[in-house]
KOLDREN-574928 format. One record per atom (N, C-alpha, C): residue in one letter; x, y, z. Coordinates in steps of 0.2 Angstrom, whole numbers, plus 2048, in hexadecimal, padded with zeros to 3 digits. Atoms other than C-alpha are relative to their C-alpha. Layout:
residues N
GUBA   code    c1    c2    c3
GUBA      a     X     Y     Z
...
//
This chain:
residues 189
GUBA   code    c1    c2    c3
GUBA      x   7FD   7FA   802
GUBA      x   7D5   804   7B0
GUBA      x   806   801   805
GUBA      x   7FC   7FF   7F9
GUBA      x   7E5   808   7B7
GUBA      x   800   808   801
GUBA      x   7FF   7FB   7FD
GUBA      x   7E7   816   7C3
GUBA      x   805   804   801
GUBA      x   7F9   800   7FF
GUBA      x   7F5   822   7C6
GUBA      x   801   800   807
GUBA      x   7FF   802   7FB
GUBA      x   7FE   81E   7D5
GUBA      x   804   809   802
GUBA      x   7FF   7FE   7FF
GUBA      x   800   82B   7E0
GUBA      x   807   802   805
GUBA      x   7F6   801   7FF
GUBA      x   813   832   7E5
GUBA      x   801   800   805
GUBA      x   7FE   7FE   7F8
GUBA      x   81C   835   7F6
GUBA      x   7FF   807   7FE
GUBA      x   804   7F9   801
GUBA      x   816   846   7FB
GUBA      x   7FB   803   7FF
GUBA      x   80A   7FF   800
GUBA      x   803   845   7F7
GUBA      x   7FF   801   807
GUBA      x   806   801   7F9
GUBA      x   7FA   84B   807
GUBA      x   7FE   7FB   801
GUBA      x   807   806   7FE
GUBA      x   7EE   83D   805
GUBA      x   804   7FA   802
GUBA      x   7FD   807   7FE
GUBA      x   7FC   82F   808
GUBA      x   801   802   808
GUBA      x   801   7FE   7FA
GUBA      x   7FD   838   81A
GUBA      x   7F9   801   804
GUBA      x   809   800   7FF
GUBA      x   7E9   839   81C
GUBA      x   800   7F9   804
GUBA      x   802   806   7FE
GUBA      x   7E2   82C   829
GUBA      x   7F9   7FE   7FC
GUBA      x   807   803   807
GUBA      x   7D5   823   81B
GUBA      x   7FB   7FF   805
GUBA      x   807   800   7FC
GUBA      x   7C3   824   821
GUBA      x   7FD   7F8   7FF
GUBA      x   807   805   7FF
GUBA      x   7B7   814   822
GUBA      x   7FC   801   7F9
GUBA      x   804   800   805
GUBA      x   7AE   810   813
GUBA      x   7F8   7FE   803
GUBA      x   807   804   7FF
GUBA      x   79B   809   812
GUBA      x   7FF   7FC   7F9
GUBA      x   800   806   805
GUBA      x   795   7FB   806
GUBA      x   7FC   806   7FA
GUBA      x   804   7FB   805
GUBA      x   78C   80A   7FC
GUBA      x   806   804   7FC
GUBA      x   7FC   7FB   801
GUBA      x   79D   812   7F9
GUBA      x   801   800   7F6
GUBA      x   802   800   807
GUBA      x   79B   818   7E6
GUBA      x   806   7FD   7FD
GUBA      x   7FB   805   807
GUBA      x   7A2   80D   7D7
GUBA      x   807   7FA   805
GUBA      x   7FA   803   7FE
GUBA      x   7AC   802   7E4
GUBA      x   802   7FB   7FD
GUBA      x   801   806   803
GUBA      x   7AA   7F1   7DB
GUBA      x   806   802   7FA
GUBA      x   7FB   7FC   806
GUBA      x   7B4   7FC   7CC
GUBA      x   805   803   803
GUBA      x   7F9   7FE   7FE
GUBA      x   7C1   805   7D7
GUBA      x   804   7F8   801
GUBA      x   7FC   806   7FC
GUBA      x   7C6   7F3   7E1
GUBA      x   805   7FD   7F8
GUBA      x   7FD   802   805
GUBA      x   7C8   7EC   7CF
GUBA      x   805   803   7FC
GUBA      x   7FA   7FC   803
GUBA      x   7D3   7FC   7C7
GUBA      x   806   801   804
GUBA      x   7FA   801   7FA
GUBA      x   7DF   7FB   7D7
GUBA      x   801   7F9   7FE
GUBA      x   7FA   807   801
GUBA      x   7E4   7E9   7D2
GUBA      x   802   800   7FA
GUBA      x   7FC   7FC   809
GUBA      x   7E5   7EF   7BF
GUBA      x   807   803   801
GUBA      x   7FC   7FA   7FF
GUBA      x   7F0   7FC   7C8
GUBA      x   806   7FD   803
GUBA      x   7FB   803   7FD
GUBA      x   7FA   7F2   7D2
GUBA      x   804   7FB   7FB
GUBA      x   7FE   804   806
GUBA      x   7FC   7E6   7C5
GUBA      x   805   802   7FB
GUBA      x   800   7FC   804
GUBA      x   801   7F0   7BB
GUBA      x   809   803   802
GUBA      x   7FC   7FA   7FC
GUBA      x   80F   7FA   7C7
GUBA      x   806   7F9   803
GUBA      x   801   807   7FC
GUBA      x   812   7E5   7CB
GUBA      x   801   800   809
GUBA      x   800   7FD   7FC
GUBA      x   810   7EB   7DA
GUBA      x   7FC   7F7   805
GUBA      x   803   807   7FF
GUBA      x   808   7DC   7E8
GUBA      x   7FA   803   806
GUBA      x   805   7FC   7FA
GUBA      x   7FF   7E9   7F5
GUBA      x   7FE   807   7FC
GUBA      x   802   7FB   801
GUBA      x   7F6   7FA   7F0
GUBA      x   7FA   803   803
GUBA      x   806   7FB   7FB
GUBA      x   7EB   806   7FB
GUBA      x   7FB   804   7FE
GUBA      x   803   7FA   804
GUBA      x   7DF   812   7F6
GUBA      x   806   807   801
GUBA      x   7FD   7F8   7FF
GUBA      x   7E9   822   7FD
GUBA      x   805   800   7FA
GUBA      x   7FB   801   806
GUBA      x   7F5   81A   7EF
GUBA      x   7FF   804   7FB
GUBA      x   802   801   805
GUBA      x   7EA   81E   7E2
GUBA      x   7F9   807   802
GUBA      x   803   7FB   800
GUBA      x   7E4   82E   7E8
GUBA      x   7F9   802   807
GUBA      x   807   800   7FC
GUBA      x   7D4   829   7F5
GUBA      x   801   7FE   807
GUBA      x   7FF   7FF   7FA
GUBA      x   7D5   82D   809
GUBA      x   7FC   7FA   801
GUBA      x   805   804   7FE
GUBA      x   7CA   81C   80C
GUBA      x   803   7F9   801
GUBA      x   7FD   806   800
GUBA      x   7CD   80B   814
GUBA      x   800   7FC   7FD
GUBA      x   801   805   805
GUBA      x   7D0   801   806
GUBA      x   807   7FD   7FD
GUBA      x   7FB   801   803
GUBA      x   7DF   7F7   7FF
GUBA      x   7FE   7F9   7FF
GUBA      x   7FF   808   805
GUBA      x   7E4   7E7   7F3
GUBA      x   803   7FC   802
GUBA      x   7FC   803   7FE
GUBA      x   7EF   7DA   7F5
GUBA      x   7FF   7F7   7FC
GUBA      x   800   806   805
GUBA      x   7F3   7CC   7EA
GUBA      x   80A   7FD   802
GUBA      x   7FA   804   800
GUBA      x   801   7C0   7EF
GUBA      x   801   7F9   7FC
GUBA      x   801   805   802
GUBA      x   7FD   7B2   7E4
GUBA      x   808   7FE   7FB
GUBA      x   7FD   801   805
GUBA      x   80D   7B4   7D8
GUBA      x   808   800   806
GUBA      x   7FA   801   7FB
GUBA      x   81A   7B2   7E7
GUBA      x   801   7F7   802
GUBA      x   7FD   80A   7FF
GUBA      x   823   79E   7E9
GUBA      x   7FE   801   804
GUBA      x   801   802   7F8
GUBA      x   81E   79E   7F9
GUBA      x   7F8   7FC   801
GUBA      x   805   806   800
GUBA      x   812   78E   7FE
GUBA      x   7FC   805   806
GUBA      x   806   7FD   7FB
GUBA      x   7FF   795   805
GUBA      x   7FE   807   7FB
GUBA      x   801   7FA   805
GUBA      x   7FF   7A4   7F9
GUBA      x   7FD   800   7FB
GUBA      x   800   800   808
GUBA      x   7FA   79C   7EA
GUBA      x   7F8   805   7FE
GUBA      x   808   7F9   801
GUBA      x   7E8   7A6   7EC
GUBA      x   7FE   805   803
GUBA      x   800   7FD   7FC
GUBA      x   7EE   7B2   7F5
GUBA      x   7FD   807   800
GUBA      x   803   7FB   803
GUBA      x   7E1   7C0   7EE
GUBA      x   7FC   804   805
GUBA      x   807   7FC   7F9
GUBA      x   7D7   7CC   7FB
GUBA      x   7FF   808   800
GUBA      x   801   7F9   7FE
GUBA      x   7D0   7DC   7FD
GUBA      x   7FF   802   809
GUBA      x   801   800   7F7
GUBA      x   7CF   7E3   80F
GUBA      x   7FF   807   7FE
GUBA      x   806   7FB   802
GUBA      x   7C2   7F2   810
GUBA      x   7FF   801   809
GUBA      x   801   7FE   7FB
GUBA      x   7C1   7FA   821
GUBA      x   805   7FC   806
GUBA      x   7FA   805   7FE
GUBA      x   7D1   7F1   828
GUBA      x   802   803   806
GUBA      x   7FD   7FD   7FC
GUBA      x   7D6   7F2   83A
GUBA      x   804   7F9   802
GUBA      x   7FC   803   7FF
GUBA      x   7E5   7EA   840
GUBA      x   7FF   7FE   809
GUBA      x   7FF   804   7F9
GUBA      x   7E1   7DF   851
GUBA      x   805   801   804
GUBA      x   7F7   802   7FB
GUBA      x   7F2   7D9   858
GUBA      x   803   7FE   7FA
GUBA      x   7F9   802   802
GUBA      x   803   7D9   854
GUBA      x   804   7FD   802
GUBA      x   7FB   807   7FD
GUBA      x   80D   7CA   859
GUBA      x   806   7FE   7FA
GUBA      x   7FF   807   803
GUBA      x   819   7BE   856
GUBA      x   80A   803   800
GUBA      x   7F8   7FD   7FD
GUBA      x   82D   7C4   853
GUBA      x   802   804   7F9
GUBA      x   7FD   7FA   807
GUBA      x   835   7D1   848
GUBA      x   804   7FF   7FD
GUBA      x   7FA   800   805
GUBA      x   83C   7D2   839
GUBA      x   7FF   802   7FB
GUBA      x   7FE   7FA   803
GUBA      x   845   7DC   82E
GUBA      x   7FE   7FD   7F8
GUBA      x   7FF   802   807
GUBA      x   840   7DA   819
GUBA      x   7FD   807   7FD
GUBA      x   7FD   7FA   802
GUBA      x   844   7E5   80D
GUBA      x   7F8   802   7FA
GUBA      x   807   800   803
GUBA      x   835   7EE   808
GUBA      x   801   806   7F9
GUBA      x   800   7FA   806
GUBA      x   830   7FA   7F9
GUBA      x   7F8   804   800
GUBA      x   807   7FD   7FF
GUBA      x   820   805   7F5
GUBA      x   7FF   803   7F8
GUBA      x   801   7FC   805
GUBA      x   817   80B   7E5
GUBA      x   800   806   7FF
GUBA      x   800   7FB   7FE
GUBA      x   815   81A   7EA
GUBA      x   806   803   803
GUBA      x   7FB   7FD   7FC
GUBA      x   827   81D   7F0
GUBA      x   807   7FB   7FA
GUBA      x   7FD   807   806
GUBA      x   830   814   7DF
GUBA      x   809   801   802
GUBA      x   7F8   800   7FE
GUBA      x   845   810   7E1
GUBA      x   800   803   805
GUBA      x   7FC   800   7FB
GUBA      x   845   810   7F2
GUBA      x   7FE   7FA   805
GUBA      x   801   806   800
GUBA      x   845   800   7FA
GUBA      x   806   7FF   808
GUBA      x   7FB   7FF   7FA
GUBA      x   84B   7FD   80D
GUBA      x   7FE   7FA   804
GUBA      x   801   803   7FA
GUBA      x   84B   7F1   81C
GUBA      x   7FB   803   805
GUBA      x   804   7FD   7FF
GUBA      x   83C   7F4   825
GUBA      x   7FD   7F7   807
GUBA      x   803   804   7FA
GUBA      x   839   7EB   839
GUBA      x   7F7   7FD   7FF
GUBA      x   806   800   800
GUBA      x   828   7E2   83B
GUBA      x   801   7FB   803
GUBA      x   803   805   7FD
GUBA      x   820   7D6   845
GUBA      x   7FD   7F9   7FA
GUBA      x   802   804   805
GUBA      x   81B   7C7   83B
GUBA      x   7F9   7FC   800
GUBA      x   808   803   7FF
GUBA      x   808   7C2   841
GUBA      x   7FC   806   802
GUBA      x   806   7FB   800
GUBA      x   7F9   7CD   841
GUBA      x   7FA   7FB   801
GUBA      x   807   802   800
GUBA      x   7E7   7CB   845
GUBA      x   7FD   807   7FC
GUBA      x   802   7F9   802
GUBA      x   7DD   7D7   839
GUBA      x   7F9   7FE   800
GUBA      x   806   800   803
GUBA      x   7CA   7D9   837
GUBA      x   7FE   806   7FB
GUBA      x   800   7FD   806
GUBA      x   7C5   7DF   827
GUBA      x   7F9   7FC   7FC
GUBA      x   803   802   805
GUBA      x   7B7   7DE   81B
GUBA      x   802   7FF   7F8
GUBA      x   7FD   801   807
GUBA      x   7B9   7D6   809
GUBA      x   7FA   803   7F9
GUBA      x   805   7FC   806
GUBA      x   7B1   7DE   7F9
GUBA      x   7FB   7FE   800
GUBA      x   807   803   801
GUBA      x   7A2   7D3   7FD
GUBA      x   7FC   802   805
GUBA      x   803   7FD   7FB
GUBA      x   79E   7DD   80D
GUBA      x   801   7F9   806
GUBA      x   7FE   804   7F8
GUBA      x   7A4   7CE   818
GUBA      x   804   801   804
GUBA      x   7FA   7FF   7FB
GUBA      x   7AC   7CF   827
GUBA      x   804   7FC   801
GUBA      x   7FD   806   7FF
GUBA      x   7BA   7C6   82C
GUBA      x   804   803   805
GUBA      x   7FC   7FF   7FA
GUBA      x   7C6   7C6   83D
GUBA      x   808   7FB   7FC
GUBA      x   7FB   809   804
GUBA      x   7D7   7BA   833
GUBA      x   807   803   804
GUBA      x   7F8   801   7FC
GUBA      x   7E8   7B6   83B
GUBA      x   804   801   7FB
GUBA      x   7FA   804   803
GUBA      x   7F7   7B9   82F
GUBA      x   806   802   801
GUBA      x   7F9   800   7FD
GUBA      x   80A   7B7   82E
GUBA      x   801   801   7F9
GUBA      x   7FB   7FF   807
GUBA      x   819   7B9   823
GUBA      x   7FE   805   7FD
GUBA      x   802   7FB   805
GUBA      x   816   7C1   814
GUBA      x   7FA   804   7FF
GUBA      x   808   7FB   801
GUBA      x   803   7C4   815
GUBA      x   800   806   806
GUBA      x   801   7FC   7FA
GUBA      x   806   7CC   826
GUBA      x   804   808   7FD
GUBA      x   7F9   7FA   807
GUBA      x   816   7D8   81C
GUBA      x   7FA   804   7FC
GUBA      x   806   7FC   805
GUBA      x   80A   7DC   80F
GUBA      x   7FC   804   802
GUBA      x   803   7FD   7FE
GUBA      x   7FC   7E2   819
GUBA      x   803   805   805
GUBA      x   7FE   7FA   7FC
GUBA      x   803   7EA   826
GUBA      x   802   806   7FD
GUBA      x   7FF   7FB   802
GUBA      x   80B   7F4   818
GUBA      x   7FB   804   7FD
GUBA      x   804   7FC   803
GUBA      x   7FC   7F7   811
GUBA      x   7FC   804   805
GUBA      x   802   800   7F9
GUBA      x   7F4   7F9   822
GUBA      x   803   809   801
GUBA      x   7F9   7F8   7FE
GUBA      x   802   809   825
GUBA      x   7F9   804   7F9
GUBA      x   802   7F9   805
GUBA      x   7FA   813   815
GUBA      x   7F9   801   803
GUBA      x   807   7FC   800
GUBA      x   7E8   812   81B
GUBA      x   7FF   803   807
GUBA      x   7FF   7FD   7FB
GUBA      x   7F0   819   82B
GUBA      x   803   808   800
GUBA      x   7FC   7F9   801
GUBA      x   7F9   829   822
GUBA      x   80A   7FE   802
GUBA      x   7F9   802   7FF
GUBA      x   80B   81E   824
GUBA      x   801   7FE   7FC
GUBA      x   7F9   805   808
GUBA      x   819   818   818
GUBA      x   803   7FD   803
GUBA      x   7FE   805   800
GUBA      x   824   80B   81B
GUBA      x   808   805   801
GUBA      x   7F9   7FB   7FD
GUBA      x   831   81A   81C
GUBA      x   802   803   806
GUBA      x   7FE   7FC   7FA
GUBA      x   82C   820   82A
GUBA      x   803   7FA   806
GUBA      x   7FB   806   7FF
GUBA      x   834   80F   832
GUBA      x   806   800   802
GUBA      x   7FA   7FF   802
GUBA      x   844   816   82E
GUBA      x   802   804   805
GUBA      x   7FC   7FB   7F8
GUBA      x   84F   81D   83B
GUBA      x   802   806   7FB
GUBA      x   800   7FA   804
GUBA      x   850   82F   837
GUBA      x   807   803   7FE
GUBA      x   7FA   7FF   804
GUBA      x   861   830   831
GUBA      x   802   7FC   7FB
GUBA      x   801   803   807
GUBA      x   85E   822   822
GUBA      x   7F9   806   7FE
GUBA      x   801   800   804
GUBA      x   850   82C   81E
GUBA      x   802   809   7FE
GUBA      x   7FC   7FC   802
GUBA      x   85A   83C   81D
GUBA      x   805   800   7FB
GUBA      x   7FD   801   806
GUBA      x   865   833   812
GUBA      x   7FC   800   7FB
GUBA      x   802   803   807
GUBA      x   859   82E   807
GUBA      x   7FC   808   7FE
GUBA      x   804   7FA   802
GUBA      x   851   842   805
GUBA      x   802   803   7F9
GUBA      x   800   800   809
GUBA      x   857   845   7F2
GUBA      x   7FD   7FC   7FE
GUBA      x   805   806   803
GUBA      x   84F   834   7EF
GUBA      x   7F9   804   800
GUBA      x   807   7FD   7FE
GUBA      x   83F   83B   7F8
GUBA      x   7FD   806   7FB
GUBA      x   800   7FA   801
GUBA      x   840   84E   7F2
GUBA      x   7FD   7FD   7F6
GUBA      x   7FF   804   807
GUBA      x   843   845   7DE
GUBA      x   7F8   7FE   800
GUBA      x   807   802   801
GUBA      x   832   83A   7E0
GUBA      x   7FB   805   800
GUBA      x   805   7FA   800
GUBA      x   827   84A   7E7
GUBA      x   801   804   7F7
GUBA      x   7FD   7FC   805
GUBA      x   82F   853   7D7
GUBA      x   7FC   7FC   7F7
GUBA      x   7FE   806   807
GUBA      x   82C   843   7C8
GUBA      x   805   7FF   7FF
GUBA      x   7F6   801   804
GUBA      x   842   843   7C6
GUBA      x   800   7F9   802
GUBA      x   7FE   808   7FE
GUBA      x   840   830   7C6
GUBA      x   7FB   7FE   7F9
GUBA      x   802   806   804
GUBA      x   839   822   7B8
GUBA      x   7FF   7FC   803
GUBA      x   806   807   7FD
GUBA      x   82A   817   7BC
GUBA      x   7FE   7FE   7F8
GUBA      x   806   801   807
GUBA      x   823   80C   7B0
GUBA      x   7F7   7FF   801
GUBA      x   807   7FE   7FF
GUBA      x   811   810   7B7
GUBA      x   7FE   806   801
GUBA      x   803   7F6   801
GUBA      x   807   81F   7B6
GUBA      x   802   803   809
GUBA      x   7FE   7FE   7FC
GUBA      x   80B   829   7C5
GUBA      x   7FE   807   800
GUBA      x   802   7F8   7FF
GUBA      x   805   83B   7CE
GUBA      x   803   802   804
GUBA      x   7FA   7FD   7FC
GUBA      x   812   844   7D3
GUBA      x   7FD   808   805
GUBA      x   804   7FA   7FC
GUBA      x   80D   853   7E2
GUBA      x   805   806   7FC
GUBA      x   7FF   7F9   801
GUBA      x   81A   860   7DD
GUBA      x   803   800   7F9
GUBA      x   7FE   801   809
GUBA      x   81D   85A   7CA
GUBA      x   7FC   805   7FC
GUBA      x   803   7FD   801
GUBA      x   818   868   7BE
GUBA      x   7F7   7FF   7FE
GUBA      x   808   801   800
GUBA      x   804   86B   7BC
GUBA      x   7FD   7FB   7F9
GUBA      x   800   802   803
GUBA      x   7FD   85E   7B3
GUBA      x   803   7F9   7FD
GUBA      x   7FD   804   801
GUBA      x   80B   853   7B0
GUBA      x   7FF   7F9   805
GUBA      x   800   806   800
GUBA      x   80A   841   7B2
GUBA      x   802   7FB   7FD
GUBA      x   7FC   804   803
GUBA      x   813   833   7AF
GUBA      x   7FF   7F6   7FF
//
């Protein structure tokens, strides 16, 4: 099922997500509607806070990117905490479902260590780079109450404040459902 993604200006994308437990109700059915949802949004990362829920939970499917080592590159990460950040920085031009037509250069280190459990309740400690590193960190950021905007030096993102003000509002076109904070009551798109 897909779910609507929630806009810039939700409280909840600013919430530090809480810790789950393996008893956490219907999670087996949320994990699988967030990749519906992403899918859907062709999105390649989605968080819960995205999709409405303060808890440490996000997707991440890089299987459909050229890039050699990704061909299965499918994972849930469930109580995600970010080790170390190493390696050298660099700039690529990121985007967010939750923040649609705005797309900017965004610094990052390129290796991580994360420990994280996967929908089977395994633990895991795993090394990655590049892309996978990208991806999580950015998903990383929501279950911390951070965008990928706040990045921005604060006179890009005072340029981009009609962009912003526009998405809180709904005055934009997505083609996935969407929950906009100060869009009339109701309304969803």
């Amino acid at each position: 099922m897909k779910l609507p993604i929630v806009a810039y200006g939700d409280p909840v994308l600013r919430k530090k997500a809480e810790n789950i437990s393996a008893e956490y109700p219907e999670l087996q059915t949320l994990i699988s509607n967030m990749f519906d949802t992403m899918y859907n949004a062709s999105g390649v990362g989605l968080a819960a806070p995205q999709v409405g829920l303060a808890i440490r939970l996000f997707v991440i499917d890089l299987s459909d990117k050229d890039e050699p080592g990704y061909e299965n590159f499918k994972k849930v990460f469930i109580n995600a905490t970010i080790l170390e950040e190493k390696g050298v920085l660099w700039d690529f031009n990121e985007g967010c479902l939750s923040i649609p037509d705005i797309r900017e250069d965004v610094r990052r280190l390129d290796t991580i260590v994360v420990s994280y459990y996967d929908e089977n309740w395994v633990q895991h400690e795993e090394t990655f780079n590049g892309m996978a590193a990208r991806v999580i960190q950015h998903e990383y950021d929501h279950i911390e109450g951070k965008l990928f905007t706040d990045k921005l030096s604060p006179l890009r993102r005072a340029m981009l404040k009609s962009k912003f003000d526009a998405i809180k509002k709904g005055a934009i076109k997505v083609d996935y459902k969407m929950k906009f904070p100060l869009a009339s009551k109701g309304k969803k798109k």
